[in-house]
C-alpha positions as MATLAB code, in Angstrom:
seq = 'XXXXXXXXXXXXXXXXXXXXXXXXXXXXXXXXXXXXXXXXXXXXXXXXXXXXXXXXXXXXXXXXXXXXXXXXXXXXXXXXXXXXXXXXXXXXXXXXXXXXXXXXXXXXXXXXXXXXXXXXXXXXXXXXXXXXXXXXXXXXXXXXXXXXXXXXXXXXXXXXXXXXXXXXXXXXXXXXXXXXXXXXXXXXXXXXXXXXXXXXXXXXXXXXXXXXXXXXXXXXXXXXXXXXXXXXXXX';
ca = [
       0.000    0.000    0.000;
       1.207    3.446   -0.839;
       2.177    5.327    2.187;
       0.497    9.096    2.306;
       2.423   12.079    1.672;
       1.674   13.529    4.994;
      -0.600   12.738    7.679;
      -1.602   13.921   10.977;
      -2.891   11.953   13.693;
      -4.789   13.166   16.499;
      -3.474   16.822   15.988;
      -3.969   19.003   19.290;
      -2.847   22.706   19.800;
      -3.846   24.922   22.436;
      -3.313   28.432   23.249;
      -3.491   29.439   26.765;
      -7.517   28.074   27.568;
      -8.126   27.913   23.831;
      -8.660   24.987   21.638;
      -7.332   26.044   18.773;
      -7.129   22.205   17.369;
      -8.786   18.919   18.825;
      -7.733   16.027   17.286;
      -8.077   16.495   13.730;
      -6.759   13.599   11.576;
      -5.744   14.748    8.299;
      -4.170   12.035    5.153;
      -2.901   12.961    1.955;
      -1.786   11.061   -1.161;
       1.006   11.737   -3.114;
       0.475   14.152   -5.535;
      -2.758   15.328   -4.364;
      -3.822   19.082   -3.710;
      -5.907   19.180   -1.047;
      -7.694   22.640   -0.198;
      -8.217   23.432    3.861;
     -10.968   25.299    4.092;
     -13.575   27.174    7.359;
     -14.105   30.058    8.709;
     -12.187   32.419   10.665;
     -10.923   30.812   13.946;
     -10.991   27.060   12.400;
      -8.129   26.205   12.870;
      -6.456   26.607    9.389;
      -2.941   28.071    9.992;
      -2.919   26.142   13.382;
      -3.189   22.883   11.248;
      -0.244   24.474    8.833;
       2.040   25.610   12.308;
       1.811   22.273   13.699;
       2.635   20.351   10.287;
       5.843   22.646    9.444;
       6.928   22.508   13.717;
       6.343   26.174   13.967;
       3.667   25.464   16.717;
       4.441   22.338   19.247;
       1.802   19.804   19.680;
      -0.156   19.365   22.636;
      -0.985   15.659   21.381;
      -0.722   14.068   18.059;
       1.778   12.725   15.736;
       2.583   13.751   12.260;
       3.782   11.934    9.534;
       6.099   12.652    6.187;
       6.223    9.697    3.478;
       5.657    7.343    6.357;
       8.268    9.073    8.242;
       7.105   10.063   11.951;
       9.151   13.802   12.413;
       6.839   14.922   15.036;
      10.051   15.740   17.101;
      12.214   17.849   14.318;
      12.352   21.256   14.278;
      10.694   23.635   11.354;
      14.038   23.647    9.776;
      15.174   19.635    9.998;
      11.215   18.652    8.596;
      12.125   21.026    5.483;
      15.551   19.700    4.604;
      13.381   16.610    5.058;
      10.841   17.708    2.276;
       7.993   20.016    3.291;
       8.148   23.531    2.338;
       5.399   26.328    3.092;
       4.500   29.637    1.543;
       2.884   32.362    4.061;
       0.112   34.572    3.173;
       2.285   37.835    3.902;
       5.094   37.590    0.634;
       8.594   36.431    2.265;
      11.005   37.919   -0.249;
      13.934   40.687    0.070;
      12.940   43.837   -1.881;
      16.316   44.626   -2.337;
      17.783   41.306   -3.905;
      16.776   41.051   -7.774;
      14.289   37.682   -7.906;
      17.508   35.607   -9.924;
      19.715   36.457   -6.549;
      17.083   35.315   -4.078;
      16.447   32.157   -6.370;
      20.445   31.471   -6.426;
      20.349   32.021   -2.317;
      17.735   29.205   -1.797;
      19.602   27.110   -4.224;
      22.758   27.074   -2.277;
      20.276   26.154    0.860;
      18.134   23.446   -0.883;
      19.661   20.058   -1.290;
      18.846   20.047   -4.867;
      19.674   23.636   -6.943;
      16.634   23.685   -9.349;
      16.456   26.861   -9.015;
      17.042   27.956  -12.814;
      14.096   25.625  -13.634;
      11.720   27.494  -10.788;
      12.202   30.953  -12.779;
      11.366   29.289  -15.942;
       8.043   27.111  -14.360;
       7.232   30.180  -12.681;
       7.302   32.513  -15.425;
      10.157   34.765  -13.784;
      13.254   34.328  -15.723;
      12.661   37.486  -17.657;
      12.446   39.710  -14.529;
      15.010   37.485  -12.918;
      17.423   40.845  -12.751;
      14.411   42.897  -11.794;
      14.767   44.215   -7.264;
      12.154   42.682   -5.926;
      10.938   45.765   -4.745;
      10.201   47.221   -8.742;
       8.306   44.221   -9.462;
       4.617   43.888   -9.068;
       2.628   42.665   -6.326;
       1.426   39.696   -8.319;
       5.008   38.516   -9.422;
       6.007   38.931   -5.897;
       3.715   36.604   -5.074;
       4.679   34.020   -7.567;
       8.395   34.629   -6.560;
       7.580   33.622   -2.967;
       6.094   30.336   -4.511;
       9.209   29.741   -6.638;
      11.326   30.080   -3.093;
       8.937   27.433   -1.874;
       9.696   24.841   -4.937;
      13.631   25.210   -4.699;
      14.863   22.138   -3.693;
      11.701   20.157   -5.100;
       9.940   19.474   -2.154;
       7.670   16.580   -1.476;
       5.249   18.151   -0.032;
       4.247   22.120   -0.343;
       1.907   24.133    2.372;
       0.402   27.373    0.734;
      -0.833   29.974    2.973;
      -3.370   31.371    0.908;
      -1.371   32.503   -1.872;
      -4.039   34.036   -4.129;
      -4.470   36.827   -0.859;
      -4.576   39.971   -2.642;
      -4.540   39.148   -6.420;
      -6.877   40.377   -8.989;
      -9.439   37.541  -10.072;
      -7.307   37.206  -13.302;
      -4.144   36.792  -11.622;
      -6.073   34.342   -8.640;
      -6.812   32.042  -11.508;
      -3.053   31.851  -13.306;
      -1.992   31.188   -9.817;
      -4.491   27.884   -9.434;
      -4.001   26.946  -12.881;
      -0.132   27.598  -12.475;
      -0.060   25.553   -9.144;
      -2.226   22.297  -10.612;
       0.293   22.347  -13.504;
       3.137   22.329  -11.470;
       1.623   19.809   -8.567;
       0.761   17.137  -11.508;
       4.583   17.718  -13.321;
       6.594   18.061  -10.895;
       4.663   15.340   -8.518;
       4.803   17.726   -5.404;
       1.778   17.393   -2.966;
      -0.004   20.672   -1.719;
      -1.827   21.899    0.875;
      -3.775   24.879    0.453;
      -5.405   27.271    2.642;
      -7.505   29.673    0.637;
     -10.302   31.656    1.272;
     -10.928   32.401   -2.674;
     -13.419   29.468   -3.269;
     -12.718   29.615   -7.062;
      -9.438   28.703   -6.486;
     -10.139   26.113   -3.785;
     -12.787   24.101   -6.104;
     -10.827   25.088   -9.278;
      -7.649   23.204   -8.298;
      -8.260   20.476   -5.670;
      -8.417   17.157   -5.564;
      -9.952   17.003   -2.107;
     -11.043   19.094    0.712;
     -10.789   19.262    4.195;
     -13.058   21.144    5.984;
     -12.304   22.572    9.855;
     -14.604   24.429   12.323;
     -14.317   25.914   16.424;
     -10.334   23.440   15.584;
     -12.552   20.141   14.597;
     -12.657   18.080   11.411;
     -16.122   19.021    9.954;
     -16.048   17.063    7.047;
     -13.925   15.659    4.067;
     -14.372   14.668    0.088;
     -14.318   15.963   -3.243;
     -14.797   19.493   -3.867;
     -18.426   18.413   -4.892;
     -19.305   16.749   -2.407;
     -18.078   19.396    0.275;
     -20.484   22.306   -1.983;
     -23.060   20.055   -1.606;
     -22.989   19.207    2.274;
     -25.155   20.620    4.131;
     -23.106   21.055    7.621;
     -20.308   23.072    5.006;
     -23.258   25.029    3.975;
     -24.143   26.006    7.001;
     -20.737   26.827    8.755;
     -18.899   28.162    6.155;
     -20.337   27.798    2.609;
     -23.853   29.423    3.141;
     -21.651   33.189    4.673;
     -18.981   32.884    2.459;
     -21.011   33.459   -0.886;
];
């Protein structure tokens, strides 16, 4: 049997008296893209922290390729294969995008980095600051920093915040292509539901830190629980 990409067992966080996550199991093939959706407060970028290390545990265990690393640190379970975007853009506005590129490169385990700024579309602004570029391309920069190295398995923190609807869509299509080429995994938090049942194979759906449901992007539109929590306020 294949072994998932990642998966989280029993995932608990909690913040002082809050429950910001109670035991939400979470399994996902290779190769999928599977959308996290819910309202504000669900438990989203909780999920994300406590996947990456970035927020301990209080209970759980999670899982890369079969691979408990529960106990590494953020930086020992990327050099292991699981890279994440953030919603804010983390890129230098003074370094041209071909210089940060070349910088993760010499940090990745495998320098792909020419073949990011080609995927990506960025090779002709490649000696461009990052601060003259647009907003857009910024984003898609901070996307190609996320691919050096080839990871198996990439966390997007809603990386269609602040695009136009035009550019929200050559970001999903852009991100499909690449997760179905390139065979990299993704998890994606989004809010944009055009994006979210544009691009993914599955969804998971969290609410008040619990796993509200699960399935195929039309089964989720068509449950009436999603409707309810999230669905039914979001349109």
């Amino acid at each position: 049997m294949t072994l998932p990409a990642i998966e989280g067992r029993a995932l608990s966080r909690t913040y002082g008296g809050f429950r910001a996550l109670d035991g939400v199991d979470l399994k996902v093939a290779r190769g999928e893209v599977r959308g996290i959706i819910g309202p504000n407060g669900a438990g989203k970028s909780t999920l994300m922290d406590v996947l990456t290390g970035r927020a301990a545990t209080r209970g759980g265990t999670v899982l890369l390729g079969g691979r408990d690393i529960s106990a590494l640190a953020p930086r020992a379970r990327q050099r292991a294969g699981l890279a994440r975007s953030f919603q804010k853009t983390n890129v230098f506005l003074d370094l041209t995008v071909g210089e940060q590129i070349r910088l993760a490169g010499r940090c990745a385990t495998l320098d792909n980095g020419e073949e990011v700024l080609v995927a990506l579309g960025l090779a002709e602004i490649a000696h461009r600051p990052a601060a003259d570029i647009s907003y857009g391309d910024r984003r898609r920069l901070d996307l190609a920093l996320a691919l050096v190295g080839r990871p198996q398995v990439l966390l997007l923190d809603e990386p269609a915040a602040g695009l136009t609807v035009e550019e929200s869509l050559a970001m999903a299509d852009l991100l499909k292509d690449l997760a179905r080429r390139w065979h990299v995994t993704v998890l994606l938090v989004e809010h944009d539901m055009e994006v979210v049942f544009g691009i993914c194979d599955r969804i998971t759906v969290l609410h008040l830190g619990r796993l509200l449901a699960e399935g195929t992007p039309a089964e989720i539109r068509s449950d009436p629980r999603v409707i309810s929590a999230y669905l039914g306020t979001a349109a």
